[in-house]
C-alpha positions in Angstrom: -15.6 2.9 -13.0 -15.3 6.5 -14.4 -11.6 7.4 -15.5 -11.5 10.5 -13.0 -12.0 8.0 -10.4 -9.1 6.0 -11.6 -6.7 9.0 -12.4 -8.2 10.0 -8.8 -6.9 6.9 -6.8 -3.5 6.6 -8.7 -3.2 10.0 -7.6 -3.7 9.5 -4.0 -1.6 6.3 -4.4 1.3 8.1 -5.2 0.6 11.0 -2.8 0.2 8.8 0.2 3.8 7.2 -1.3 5.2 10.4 -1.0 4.1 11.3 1.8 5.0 7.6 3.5 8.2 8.4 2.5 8.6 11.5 3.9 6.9 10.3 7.3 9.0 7.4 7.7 12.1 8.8 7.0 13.0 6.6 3.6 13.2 7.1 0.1 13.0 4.7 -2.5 16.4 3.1 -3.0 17.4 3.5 0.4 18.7 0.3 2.4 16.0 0.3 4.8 12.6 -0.1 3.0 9.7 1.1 3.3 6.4 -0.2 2.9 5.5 1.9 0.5 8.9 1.2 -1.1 7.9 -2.6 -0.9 4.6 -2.0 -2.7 5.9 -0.5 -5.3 9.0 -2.4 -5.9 9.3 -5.9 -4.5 12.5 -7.2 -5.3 13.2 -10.9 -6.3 16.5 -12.8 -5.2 18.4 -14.4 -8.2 16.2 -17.2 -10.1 18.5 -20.3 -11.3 15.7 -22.9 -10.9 12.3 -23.6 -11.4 12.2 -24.7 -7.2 14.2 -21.2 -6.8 11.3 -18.8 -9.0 8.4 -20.9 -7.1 9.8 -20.1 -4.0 10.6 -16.1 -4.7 7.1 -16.2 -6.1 5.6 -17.0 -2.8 8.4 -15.0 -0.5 7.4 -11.5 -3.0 3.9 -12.1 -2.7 3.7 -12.5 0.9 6.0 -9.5 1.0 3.9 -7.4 -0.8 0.6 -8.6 1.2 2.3 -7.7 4.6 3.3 -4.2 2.9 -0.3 -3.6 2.0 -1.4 -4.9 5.8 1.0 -1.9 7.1 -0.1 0.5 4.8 -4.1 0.2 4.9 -3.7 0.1 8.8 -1.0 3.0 9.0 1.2 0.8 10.9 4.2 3.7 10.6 6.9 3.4 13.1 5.5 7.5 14.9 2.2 6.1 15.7 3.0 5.5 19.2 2.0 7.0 22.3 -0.4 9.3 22.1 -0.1 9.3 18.4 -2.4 5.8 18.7 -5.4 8.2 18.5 -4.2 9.4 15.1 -3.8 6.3 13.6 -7.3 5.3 14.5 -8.8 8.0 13.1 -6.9 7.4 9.3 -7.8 3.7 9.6 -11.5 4.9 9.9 -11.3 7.2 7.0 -9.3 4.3 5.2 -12.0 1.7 5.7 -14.4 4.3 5.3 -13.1 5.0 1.6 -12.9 1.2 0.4 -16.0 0.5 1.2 -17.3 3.5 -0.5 -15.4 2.2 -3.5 -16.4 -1.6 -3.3 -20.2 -0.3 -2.9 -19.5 1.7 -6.2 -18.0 -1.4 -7.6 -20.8 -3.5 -7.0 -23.5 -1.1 -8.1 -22.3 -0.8 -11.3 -21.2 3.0 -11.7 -21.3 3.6 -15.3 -18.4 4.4 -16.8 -18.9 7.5 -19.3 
């Protein structure tokens, strides 16, 4: 994968962060989280046992996949309504653009 495709994505990651943000009201540190705020801080209980960091392990990580569920389907709390129609259209471009990159995956794009 070329590095303008990298700085490309991590670009859009943290503009569709800000702009999560912004749509749903939060901002990182806030008390109410959002799932962008999840994705890119999960927070971890305190750890006194191995029983204890097995279990957080398990609790962040299906935290984290349930904030990447909401994200990739735009499952923000304003889709609603007529709004519905909106939603369906980013979840098309959204499917539309990991494909596209899995397909350039798979075919090998060079990477100079």
């Amino acid at each position: 994968m070329r590095i303008g495709w990298i700085i490309g994505l991590v670009f859009l990651f943290v503009l569709g962060a800000i702009i999560g943000g912004v749509m749903e009201q939060t901002y990182p540190g806030s008390t109410e989280r959002s799932a962008i705020d999840r994705l890119l801080k999960p927070t971890l209980g305190e750890i006194s046992n191995p029983w204890e960091a097995t279990t957080a392990f398990f609790t962040v990580a299906g935290d984290w996949v349930d904030a990447l569920w909401e994200v990739l389907t735009f499952d923000y709390p304003f889709f609603t309504g007529e709004m519905v129609i909106v939603r369906w259209l980013f979840l098309g471009i959204s499917i539309g653009v990991i494909i596209a990159i899995l397909l350039a995956w798979i075919r090998g794009t060079p990477s100079t």
